[in-house]
SEVO-619712 format. One record per residue: z, x, y of N, C-alpha, C in turn; residue in one letter. Coordinates in pm, whole numbers, padded with zeros to 5 digits, always signed. Atoms other than C-alpha are relative to their C-alpha. Layout:
# SEVO-619712
ZXYZXYZXYA/...
This chain:
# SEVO-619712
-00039-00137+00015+00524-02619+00892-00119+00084-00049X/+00089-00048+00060+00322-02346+00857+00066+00119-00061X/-00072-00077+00097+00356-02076+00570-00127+00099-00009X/+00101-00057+00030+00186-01727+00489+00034+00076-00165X/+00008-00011+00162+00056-01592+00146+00007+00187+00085X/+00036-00138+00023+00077-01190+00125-00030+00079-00110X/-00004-00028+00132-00110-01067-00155-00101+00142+00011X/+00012-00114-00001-00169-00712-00264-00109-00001-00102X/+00137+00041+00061-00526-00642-00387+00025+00081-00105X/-00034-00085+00109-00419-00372-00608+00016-00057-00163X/-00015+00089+00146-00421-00484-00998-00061-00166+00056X/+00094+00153-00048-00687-00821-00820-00004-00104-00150X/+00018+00142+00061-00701-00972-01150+00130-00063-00053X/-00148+00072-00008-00310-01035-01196+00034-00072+00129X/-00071+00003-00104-00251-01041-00827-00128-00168+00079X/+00056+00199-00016-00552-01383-00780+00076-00064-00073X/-00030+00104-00005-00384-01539-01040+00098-00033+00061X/-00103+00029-00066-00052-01519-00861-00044-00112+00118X/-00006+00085-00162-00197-01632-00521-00060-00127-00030X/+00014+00121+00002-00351-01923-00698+00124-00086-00072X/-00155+00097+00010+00002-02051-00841+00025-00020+00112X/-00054+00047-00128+00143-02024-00525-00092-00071+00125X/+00116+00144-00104-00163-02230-00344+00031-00105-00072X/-00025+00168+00116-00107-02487-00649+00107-00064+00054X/-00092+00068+00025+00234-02515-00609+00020-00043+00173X/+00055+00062-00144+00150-02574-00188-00040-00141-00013X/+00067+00074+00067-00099-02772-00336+00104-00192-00037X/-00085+00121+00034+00110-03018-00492+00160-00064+00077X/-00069+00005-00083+00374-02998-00229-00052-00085+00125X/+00125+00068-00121+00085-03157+00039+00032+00049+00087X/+00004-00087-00180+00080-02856+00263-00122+00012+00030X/+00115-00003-00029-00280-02864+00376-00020+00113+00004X/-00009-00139+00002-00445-02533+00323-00026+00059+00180X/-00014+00008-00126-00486-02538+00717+00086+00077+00062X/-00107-00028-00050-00140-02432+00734+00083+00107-00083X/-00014-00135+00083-00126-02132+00496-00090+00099+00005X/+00077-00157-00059-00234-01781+00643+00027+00061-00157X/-00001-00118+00073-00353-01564+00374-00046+00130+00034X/+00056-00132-00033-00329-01192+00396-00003+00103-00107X/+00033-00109+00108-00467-00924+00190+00056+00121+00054X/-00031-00087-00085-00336-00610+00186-00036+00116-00104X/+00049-00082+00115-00422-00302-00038+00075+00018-00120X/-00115+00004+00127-00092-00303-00267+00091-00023+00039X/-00187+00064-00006+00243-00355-00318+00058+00078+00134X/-00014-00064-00137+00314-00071-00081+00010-00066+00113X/+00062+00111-00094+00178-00260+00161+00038-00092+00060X/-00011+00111-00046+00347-00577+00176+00062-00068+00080X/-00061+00022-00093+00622-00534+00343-00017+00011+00150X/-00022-00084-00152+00526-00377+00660-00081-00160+00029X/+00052+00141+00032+00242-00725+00605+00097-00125+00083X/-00094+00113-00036+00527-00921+00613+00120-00037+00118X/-00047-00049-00124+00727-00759+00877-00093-00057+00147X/+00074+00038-00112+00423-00829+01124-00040-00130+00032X/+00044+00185-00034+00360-01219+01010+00216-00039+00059X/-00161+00049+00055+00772-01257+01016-00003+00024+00173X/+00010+00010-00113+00729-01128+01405-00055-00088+00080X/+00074+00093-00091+00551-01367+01534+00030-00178+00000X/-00100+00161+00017+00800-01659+01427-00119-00113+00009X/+00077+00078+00055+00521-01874+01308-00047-00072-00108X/-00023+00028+00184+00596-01909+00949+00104-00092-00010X/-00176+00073+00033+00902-02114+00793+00006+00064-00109X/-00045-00082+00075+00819-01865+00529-00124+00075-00060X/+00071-00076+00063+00651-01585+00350+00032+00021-00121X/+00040-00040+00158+00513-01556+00009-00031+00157-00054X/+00032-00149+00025+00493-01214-00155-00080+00024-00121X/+00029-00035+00182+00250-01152-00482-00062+00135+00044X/+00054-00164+00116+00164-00816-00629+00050+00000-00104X/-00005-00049+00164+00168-00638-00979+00048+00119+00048X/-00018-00105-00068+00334-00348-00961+00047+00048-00211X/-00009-00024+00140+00278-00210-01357+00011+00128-00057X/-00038-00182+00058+00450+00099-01548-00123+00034-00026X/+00157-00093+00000+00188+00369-01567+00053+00134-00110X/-00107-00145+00022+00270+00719-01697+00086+00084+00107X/-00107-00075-00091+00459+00827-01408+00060-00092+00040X/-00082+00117-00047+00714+00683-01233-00026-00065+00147X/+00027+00062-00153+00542+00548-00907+00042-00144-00003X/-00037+00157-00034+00646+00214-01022+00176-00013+00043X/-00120-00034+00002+01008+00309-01012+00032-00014+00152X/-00029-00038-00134+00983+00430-00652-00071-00145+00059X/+00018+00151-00073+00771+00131-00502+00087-00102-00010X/-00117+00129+00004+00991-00137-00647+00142+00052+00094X/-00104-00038-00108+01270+00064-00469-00022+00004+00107X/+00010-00008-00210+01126+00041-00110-00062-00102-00002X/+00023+00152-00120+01005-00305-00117+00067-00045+00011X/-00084+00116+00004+01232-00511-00242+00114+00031+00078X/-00103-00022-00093+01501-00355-00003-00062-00032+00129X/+00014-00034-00142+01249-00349+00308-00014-00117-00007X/+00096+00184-00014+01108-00755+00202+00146-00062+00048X/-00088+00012-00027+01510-00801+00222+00021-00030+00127X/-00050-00035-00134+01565-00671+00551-00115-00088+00112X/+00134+00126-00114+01235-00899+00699+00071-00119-00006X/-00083+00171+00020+01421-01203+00575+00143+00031+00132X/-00139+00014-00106+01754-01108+00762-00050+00053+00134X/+00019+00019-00167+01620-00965+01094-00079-00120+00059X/+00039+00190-00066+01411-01269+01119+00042-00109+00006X/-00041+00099+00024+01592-01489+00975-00133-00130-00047X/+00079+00050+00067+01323-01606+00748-00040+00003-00134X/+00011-00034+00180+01280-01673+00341-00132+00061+00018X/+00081-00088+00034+01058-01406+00236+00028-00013-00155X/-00027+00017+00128+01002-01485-00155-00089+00094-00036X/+00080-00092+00036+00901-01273-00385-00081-00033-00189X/+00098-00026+00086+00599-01301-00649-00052+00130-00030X/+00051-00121-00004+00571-00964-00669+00061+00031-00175X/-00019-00057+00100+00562-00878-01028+00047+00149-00079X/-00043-00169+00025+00724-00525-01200+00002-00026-00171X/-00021-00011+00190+00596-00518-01581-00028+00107-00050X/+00058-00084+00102+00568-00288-01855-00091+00044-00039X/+00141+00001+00070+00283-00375-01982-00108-00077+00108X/+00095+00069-00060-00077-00520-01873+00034-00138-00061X/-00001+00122+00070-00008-00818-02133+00117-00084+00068X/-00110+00083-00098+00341-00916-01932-00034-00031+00101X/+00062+00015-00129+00163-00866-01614-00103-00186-00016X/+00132+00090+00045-00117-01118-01747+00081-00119-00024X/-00105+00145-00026+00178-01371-01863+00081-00031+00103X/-00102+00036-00127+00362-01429-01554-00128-00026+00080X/+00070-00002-00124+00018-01439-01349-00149-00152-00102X/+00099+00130+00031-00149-01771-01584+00017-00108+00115X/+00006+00109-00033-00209-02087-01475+00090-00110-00044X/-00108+00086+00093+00117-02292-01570+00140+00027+00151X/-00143+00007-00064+00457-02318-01409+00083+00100-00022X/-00109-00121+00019+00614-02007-01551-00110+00093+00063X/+00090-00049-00115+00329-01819-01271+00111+00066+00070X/-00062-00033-00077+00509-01603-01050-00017-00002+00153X/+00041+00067-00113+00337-01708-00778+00063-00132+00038X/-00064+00134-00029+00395-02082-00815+00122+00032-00021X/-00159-00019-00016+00768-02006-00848+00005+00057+00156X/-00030-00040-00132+00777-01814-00493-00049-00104+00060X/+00026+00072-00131+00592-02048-00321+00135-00131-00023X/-00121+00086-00009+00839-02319-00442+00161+00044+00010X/-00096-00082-00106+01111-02103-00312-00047+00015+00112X/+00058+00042-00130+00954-02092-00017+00072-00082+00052X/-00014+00129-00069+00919-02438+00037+00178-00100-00008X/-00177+00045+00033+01287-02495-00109+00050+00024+00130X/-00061-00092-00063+01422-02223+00136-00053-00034+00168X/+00070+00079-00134+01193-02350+00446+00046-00149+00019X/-00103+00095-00021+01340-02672+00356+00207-00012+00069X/-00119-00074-00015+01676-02504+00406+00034-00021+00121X/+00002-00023-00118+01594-02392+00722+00007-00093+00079X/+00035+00147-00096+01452-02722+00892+00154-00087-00026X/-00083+00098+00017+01761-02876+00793+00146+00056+00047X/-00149-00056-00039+02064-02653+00909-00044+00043+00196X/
């Protein structure tokens, strides 16, 4: 099976460590990196439409989602989190494909920074092992 990463460059030093949980947790799964498309994309904004275009080409068994998407003084975080996580939704059901999401929504830089270490509570390594759960899913029904 092959699987793609979609990670939003925006906030780069939360949003690497994400995409390296979710290579780890590949990683330790023995998916060869061979068989994991990574795509950059400029931000969260971004990821869906990303994911919309790998999700067309029925070549995945699933897509990974990381970004940071961190309160500011205005409310742009408010509005983004409201148009991905409905449009990353709607990629999963017209394709009929798990689309997980590592896409982080914190408060702070310091929450951002804990969810994106090197450990098992990563929000990365958690999506990709949804993923591979959910791609398991698939191959089997």
């Amino acid at each position: 099976m092959h699987y793609a990463i979609v990670v939003a460059n925006f906030n780069q030093e939360i949003t690497e460590g994400l995409l390296h949980g979710a290579l780890k947790a590949f990683k330790e799964a023995r998916v060869p990196a061979s068989r994991i498309k990574i795509v950059r994309v400029p931000g969260a904004w971004e990821i869906p439409l990303a994911a919309h275009l790998l999700a067309r080409t029925k070549k995945y068994a699933a897509i990974v989602t990381v970004g940071a998407v961190v309160k500011g003084a205005t409310t742009h975080d408010y509005w983004i989190n409201h148009a991905i996580f409905p449009a990353l939704q709607e990629v999963a059901e017209e394709y009929m494909i798990p689309v997980t999401l590592g896409i982080i929504t914190c408060n702070t830089w310091k929450q951002a920074e804990a969810r994106s270490r090197n450990n098992h509570d990563n929000r990365g390594y958690c999506a990709a092992k949804a993923a591979l759960n959910m791609a398991e899913l698939f191959e089997k029904t």
